[in-house]
N, C-alpha and C positions, 0 to 999 in steps of 0.2 A: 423320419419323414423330412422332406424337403418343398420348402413350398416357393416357388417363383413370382417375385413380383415385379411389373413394369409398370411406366407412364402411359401404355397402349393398351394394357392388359383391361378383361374385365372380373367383374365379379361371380361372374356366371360362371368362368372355367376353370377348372376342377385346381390349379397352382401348377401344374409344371411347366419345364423349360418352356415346352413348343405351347403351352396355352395357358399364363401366366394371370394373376390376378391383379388387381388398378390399385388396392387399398390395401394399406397395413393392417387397417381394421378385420378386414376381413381373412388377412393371414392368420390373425392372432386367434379371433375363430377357432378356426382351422387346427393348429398348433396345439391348441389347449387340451384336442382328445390323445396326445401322444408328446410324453416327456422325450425331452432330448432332440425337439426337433428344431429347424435349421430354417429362417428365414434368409432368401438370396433376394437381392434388390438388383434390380438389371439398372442399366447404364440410363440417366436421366434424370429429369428432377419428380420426385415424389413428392407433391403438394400436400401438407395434411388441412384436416375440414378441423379439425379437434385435437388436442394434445393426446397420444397412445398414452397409458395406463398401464404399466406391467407390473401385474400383483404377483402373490404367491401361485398361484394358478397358472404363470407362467415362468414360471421356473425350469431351469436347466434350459431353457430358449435361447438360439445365435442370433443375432440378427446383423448380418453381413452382405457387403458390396461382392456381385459378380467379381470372379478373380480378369482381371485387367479391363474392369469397367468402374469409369466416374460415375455413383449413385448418392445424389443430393436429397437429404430430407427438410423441407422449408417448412418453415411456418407461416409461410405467406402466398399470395396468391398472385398469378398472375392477369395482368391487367389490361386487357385489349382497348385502345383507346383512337379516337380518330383527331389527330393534334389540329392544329389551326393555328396563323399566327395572331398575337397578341400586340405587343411595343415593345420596342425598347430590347428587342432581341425574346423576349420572352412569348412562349408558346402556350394553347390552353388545350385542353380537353375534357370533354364530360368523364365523370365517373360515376358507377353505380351508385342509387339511391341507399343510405345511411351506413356510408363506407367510412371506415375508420382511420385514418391515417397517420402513422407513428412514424413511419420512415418508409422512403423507399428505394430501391437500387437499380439502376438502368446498367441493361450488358453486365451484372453483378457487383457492382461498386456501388456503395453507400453514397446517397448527396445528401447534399445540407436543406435543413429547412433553410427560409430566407431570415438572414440574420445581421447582425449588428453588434460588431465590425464583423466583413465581409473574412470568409475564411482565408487565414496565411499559414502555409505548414511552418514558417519558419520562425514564428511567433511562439514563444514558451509556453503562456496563461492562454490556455483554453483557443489555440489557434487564433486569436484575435482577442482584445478585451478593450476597453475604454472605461474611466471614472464617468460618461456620462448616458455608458449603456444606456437605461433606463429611468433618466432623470426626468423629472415634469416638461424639462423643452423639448425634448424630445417625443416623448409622448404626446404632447401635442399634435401630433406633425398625426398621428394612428389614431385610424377614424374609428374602429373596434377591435383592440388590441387580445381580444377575450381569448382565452387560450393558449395566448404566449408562455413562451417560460424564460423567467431571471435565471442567469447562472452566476456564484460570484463565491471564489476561495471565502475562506474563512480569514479573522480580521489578521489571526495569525500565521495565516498561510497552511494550517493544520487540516490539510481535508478542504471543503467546499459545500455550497450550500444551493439548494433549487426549488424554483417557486413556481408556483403556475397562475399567469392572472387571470382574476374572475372578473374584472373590467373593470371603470372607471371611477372616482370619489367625487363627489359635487365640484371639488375645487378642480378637477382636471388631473391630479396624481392616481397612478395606478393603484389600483384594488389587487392584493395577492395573499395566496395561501401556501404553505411551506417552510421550508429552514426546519426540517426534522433530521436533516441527513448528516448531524455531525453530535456526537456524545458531550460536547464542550461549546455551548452556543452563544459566543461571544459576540457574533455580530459578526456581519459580512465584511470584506476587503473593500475599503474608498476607491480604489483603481481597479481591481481586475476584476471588472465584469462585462458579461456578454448577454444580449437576448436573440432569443430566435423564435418564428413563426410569427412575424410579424407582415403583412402584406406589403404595405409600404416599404420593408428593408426587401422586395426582393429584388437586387438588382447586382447581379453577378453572378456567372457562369457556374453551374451545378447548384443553385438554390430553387426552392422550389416552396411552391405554399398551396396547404387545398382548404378551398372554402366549403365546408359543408353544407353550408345554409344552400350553393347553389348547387352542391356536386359540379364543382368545377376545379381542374389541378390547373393551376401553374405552373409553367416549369422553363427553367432559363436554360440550354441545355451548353453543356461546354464544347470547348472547340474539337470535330472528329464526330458527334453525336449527330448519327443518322433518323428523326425519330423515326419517321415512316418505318426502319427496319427496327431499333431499337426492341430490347427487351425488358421491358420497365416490369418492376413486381413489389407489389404492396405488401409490408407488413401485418400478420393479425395475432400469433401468437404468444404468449410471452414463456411457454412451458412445449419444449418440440417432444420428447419423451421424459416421460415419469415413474421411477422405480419403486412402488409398494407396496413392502412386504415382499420384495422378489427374492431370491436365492440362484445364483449359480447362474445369472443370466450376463450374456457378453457380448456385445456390440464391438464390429472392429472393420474398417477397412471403410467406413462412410464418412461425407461430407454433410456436414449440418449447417444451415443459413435460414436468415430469415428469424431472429426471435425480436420479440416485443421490446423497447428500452423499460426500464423499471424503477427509475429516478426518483419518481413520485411517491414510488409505496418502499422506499428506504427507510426506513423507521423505528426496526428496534435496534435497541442500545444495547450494546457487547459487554457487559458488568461495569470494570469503570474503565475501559480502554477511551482513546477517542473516537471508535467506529459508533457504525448503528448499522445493520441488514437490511437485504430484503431476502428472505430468506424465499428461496427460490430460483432457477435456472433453467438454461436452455435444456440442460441433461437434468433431473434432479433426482436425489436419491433420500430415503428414509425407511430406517428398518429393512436393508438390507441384508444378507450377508453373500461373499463369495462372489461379488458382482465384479468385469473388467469391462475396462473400455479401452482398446487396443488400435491403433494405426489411425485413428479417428482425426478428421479437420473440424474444427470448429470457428465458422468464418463470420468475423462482424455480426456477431450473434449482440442484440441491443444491452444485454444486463447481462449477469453473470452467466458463465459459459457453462462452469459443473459445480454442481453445490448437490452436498452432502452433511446431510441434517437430523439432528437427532442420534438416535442408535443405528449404528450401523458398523458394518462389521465385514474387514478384508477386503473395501473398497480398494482396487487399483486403475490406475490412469496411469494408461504404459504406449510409450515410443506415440503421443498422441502431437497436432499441431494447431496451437490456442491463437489464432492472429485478428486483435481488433475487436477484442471483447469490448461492452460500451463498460461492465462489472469487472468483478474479478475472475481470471482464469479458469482457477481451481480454490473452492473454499467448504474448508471442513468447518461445520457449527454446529457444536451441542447447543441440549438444552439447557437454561437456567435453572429449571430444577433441580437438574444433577447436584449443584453447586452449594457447596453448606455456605450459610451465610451469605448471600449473594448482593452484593450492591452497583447501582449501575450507574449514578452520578459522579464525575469527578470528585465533586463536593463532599459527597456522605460519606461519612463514618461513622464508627460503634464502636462500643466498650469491649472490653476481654470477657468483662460479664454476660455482655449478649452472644458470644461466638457459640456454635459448635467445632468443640474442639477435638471430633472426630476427625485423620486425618483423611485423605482420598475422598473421590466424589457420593453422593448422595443414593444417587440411581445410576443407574447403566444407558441413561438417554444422551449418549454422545459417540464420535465415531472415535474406533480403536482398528492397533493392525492394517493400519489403511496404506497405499504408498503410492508415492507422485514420483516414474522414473523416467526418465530418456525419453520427456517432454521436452518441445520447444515451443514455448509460453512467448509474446512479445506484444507491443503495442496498446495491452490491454490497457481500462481506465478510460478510452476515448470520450465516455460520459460522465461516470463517477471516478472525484479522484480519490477518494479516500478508499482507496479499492489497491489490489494485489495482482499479481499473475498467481500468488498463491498464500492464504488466508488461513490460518488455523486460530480458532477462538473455542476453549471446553471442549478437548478432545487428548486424547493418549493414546502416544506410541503410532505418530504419521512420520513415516519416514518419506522425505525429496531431495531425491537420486537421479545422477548425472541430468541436470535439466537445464536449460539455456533461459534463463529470465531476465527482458532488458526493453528497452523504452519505453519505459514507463512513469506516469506520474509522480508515483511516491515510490514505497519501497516496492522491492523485486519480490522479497517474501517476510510477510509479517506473523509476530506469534501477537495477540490478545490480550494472554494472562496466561500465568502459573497452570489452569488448570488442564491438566494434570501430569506434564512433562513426560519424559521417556522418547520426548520425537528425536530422528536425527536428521540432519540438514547435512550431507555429502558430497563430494565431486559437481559440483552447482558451478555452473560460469553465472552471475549475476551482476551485472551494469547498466549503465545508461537509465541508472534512476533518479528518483526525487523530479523529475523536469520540470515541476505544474505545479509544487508544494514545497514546504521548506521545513526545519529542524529536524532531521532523522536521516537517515542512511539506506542503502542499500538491503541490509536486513534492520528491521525494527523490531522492537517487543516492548513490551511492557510487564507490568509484575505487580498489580493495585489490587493483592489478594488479599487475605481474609487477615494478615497481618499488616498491611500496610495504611497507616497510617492509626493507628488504634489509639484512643483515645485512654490516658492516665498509663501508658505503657513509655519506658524508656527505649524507643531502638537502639538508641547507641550505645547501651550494657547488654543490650537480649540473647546476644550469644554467651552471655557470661554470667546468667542465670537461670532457674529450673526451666523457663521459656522459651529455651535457644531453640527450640524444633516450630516455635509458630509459624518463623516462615516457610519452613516445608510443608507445611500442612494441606497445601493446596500443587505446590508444585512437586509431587511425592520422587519423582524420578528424575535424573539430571538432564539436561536437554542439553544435545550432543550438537557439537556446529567443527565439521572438519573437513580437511581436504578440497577447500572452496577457493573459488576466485573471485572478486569484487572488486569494483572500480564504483567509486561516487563523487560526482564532480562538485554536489549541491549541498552536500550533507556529509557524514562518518560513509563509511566501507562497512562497518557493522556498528550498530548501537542498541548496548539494550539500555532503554529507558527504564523510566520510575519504576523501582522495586522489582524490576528483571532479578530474578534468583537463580540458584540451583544451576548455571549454564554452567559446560564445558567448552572454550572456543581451542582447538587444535589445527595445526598446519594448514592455517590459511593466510593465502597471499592476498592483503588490500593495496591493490596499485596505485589508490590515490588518499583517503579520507582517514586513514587510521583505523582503530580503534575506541568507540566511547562507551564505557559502560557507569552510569549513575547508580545510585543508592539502588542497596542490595544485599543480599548475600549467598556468603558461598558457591561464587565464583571462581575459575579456575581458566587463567587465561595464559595457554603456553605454546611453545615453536610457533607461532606466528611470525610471518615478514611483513612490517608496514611500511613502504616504499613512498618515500616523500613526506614521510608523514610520522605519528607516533602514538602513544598511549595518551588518552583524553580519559583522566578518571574526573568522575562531576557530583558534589554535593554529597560524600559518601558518609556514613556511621560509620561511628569511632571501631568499632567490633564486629567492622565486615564477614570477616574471615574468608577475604579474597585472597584469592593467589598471581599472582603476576611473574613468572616468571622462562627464560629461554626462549625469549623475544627477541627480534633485531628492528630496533627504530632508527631513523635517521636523521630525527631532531628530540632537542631535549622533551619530554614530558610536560603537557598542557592540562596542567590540575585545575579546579576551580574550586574551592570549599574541600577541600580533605585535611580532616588532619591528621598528621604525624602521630607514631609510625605504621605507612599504609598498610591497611589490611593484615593478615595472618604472616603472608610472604612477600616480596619483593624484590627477586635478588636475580642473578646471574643471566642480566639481559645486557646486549652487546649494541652498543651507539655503533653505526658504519658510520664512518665518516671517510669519505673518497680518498683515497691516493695517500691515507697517513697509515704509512711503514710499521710505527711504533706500536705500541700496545700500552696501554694507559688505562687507571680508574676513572672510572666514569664518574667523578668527582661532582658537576653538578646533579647527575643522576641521584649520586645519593642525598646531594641537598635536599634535591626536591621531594624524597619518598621518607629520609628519614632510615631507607633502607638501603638496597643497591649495594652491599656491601663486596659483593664480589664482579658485579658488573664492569665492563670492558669500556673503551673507546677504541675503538681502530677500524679498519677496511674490513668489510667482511668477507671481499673475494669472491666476490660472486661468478658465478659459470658463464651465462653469458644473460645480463639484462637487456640487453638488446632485443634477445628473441624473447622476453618474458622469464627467462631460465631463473628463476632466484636460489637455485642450489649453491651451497659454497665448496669451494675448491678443497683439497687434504691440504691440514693445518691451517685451515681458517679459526681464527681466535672462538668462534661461534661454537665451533665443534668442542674446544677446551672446555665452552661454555654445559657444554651438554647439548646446543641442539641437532637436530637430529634432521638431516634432508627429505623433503617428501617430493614424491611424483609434480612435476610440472605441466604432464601433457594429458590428464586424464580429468579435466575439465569438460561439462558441459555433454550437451547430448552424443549419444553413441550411433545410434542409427545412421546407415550410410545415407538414406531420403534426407532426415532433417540436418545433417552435419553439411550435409549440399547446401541447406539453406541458410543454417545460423551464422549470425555475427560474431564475431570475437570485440575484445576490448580493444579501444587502442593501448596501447604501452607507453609506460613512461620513456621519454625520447633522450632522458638522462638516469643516471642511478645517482647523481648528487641532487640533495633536496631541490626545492624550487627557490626562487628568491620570493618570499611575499611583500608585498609593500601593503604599509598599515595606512588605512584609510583615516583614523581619527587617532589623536595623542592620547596616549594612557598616561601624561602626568597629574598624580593629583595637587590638588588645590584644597586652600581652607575657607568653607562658608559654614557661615552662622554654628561656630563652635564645632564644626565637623570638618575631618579629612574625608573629601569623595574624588570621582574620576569618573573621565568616561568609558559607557559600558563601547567596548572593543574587541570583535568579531563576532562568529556567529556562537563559538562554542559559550561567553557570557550572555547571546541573546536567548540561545539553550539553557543553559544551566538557572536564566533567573526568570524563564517563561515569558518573555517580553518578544511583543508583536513585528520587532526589528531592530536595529541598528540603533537607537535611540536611547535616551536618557543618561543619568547620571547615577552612580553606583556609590554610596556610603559606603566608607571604610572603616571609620573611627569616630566615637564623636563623644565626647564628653556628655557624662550624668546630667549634669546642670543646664546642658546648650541650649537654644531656644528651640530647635529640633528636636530634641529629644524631650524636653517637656511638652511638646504635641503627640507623641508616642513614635517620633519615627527612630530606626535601630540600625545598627550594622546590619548590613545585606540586602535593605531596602535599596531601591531604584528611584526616584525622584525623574517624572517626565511631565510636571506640570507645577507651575505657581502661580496661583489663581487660573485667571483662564489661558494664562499663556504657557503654551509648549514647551518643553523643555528636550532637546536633544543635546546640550554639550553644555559644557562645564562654563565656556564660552557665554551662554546663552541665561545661564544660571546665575554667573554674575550682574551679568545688569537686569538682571531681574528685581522688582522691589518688592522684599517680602513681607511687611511689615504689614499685620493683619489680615494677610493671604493665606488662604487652603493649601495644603500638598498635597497633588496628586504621586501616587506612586504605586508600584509593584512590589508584593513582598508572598514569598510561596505561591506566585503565580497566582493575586490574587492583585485586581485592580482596588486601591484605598484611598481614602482622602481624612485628613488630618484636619484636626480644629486649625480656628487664623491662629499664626503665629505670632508674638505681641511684638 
């Protein structure tokens, strides 16, 4: 059966071609007395009144665009309005009595609420921020601010926070509720914030504000915007189609617009990564199986575009185009019950006593078999940044294949945790990340499983006791990362954070950030080329049993906290250094590892960097090395539509490293019976959890010192003495400590020390 549906059609006529029906609802009807049958959606927009529901009952069901017809499914409505002018360039019109307003689109383009600062694309933080967003003076100025919403990264730059005001406090400061949307709630960023929906801020091209109370929109409209002709359409849904319980059903060749933003109901927390969800999507899936979504647009959809939750089973999202999610792209999320042992604060931990030390998941309520290929994902994040073009959190065995992932906030594709590995991450063009947040790279992970951080356990012996498998215990399979491209200008090219385990990283080219993988184990990091760049190992156990080796870097090794000798292996990795003929031990290499023993210095001879080629020539010293050439040109999506549209990276415009100039002096100094220095780039603002550029880093200090009998230690940070700040060694000095507090950072924990005498 084939059932036809149009924006002209009624519900009266019987579905085909020539007399086609108005409602999906009433396809689905239809469809449900006959498996295997074919919903065709003619050329138009299809308004829905309610989110579709596709249960088990509608299984083996198509639902498909006319072949060479544009058919858009919104979750919005359109808005017949009769404009008038207002001031100030700004235009009004009534709207329907108890209309809800999230956003909405003229001619199909997303506008801004009215906001403050006024939108710049060319502005990093949130298209526009200020430290005085939403200070008391200004608030002043909004006669009833009710409904606004704060936007403001995190203090760390980790993600971002959103509020929404309930109105005003006796003294004139805003009344707000929120700041759920981040695992780690240190407090908001001093500078980059933004508010929006504010009346008074409306005053610039594309802003708009609707007052309820009167049913009346405002709207500034930009230069070219006809309203008379315009096609303005309101937001009302936050779910366009819903999959459960379905089987075998497959959506492909359709335009989806128009979802709800979901900011506000961001709230659960991802075990102990630094996310939280909202678990829910424009597409949403649970307890599927055998379900695709093929050729599909998903355009400025408000929250996450495809989320897939719970059990589910051979989800694919194949050759689709993700542009301007306000969420994440594409996001796999089990549930927590799956998960033995499950903890979801930074902060918490437990004893080995308390674990199950069963290995693999609990239940079966997570997705598996699923696969992200010959997508081109971009732009996503425009709302939340602690979001992805593609999210995996409690799920096994999601493979993402040739995908194009790039401008976006933070990373291009992040993993959660450990549970329960077996994904692979292949042929991936991914850059043009981090833009809007800071410490991480291009792929990010983390690894805060059911062994990490355990309390009365030694990590740095547990590979070398009856316990060496705890840390597998959770990530049972190795998580595959090869054949990739990355560029990060803000952050690493790939980084697995805390307690990342189990990974394999193979023949992948990072054009700009390296390499960083922190504390972990059994890792296995080989034929990688890091151009410009090099190996960033951070804060590792003594009994990793990492492997590093058949690598070509281009600057020595940026270690922080390792010690000697690294990991399990270390050896036969090749320093390029331009235009040197010779062949030579890589003599600091091995200082720094301990290991390197067979390691190289020389030219690697590359084919041609110019055009990205990072192959090396016959008898390149690399080859002697063992490495092994991989494909250059098999990046990124495959489809001849989206290869029309995707971006590439730029290229490095040299293959000799860069020159970096150091912003602050790393010499140290002696205070109060202590050698410290200052903390100096990003990878020590990484590695010791510090909100920037700032502070002072203890080296050394004597048993007896006056510091150290206030409890502070090697590897502590000092960024405060008494009330005064402390950013440099500089600052440190004329400092007067004599009966003054330390503030400081130690395990990424802010501390303050008895006065010093």
């Amino acid at each position: 059966m084939e059932i036809f549906v149009a924006p002209d059609g009624a519900d009266t006529n019987s579905g085909t071609r020539a007399r086609p029906l108005a409602t999906l609802k009433r396809a689905q009807e239809l469809t449900r007395s006959q498996s295997g049958s074919v919903v065709t959606l003619r050329a138009g927009t299809h308004y829905l009144p309610e989110t579709l529901v596709l249960t088990e009952a509608d299984s083996g069901t198509t639902w498909r665009a006319a072949r060479g017809e544009e058919a858009v499914v919104s979750g919005g409505v359109r808005l017949m309005l009769a404009w008038e002018p207002h001031k100030n360039g700004v235009w009004r019109a009534k709207t329907p009595e108890n209309l809800v307003l999230d956003q909405i689109f003229v001619n199909g383009d997303r506008q801004h609420m009215a906001r403050y600062p006024n939108f710049d694309p060319s502005v990093r933080h949130f298209n526009g921020y200020a430290a005085d967003a939403f200070s008391p003076e200004r608030a002043r100025r909004w006669a009833d601010p009710t409904g606004a919403y704060l936007h403001a990264m995190h203090l760390h730059e980790w993600g971002d926070f959103h509020y929404r005001v309930t109105g005003k406090n006796a003294d004139g400061t805003l009344a707000y509720e929120g700041g759920w949307q981040n695992n780690r709630r240190l407090g908001m960023h001093k500078t980059y914030r933004m508010v929006e929906n504010v009346f008074e801020e409306l005053d610039a091209p594309g802003e708009w504000f609707h007052d309820a109370k009167t049913a009346t929109l405002y709207f500034y409209p930009p230069p070219g915007v006809e309203l008379a002709k315009a096609v303005v359409e309101a937001v009302r849904l936050r779910h366009l189609i819903e999959l459960r319980g379905a089987k075998k059903v497959t959506l492909h060749d359709l335009t989806f617009r128009h979802a709800a933003r979901t900011f506000m109901d961001n709230k659960e927390p991802l075990l102990r990564s630094d996310w939280t969800c909202y678990r829910g999507g424009a597409l949403f899936f649970t307890n599927t199986v055998d379900c695709t979504l093929e050729n599909l647009t998903l355009d400025q959809v408000g929250g996450n575009a495809v989320f897939v939750s719970g059990r589910n089973r051979n989800v694919v999202v194949r050759s689709c185009h993700i542009v301007k999610a306000g969420g994440n792209g594409v996001a796999f999320v089990g549930e927590p019950k799956a998960v033995r042992s499950p903890l979801f604060e930074y902060e918490e931990r437990q004893s080995l006593s308390q674990l199950d030390l069963a290995p693999g998941p609990k239940t079966d309520d997570f997705p598996t078999e699923c696969f992200v290929e010959d997508c081109l994902i971009h732009e996503t994040g425009r709302v939340e940044k602690q979001t992805a073009p593609v999210q995996i959190a409690m799920a096994r065995r999601i493979t993402v294949r040739h995908c194009s992932l790039y401008d976006v906030p933070r990373a291009g594709l992040n993993i959660g945790d450990g549970c329960w590995g077996g994904h692979v991450i292949e042929h991936c063009d991914i850059f043009n990340t981090v833009l809007e947040t800071g410490d991480h790279g291009s792929f990010n992970s983390w690894g805060r499983d059911r062994y990490w951080g355990l309390k009365e356990v030694n990590l740095n012996t547990i590979t070398q006791s009856t316990q060496k498998n705890l840390p597998l215990l959770d990530v049972t399979e190795p998580i595959v990362i090869r054949n990739n491209r990355w560029r990060c200008d803000h952050g690493w090219d790939i980084d697995l954070d805390d307690g990342s385990s189990h990974y394999e990283l193979r023949n992948n080219l990072c054009l700009n950030g390296g390499i960083k993988l922190r504390e972990g184990f059994y890792r296995v990091c080989e034929n990688n080329v890091m151009v410009g760049n090099s190996f960033h190992p951070h804060v590792w156990y003594e009994g990793s049993k990492d492997v590093f080796r058949r690598n070509i870097v281009f600057t020595a090794y940026r270690p922080i906290r390792v010690p000697q000798p690294w990991g399990e292996e270390c050896d036969t990795n090749l320093w390029h250094v331009p235009g040197q003929a010779t062949v030579a031990p890589a003599t600091e290499l091995q200082q720094q590892s301990g290991r390197d023993t067979h390691s190289l210095q020389a030219d690697a001879r590359f084919v041609a960097p110019e055009r990205g080629d990072y192959r090396v020539k016959p008898g390149s010293p690399a080859l002697a090395l063992g490495f092994q050439n991989f494909p250059m040109d098999r990046f990124g999506v495959t489809s001849k539509h989206l290869k029309a549209l995707a971006k590439t990276p730029t290229l490095p415009q040299t293959v000799a490293p860069p020159a970096t100039k150091a912003t602050r002096d790393a010499t140290p100094i002696t205070w109060q019976g202590a050698k410290v220095k200052n903390i100096v780039g990003q990878g020590e603002v990484s590695a010791y959890g510090l909100p920037g550029e700032a502070g002072v880093l203890v080296l050394e200090l004597e048993p007896d010192s006056p510091i150290a009998r206030v409890g502070l230690r090697k590897n502590d940070v000092i960024i405060a003495v008494g009330q005064k700040a402390i950013s440099s060694v500089e600052e440190l000095r004329r400092a007067a400590p004599a009966k003054q507090k330390v503030t400081f950072y130690r395990d990424q924990k802010r501390l303050v020390t008895d006065p010093l005498l």
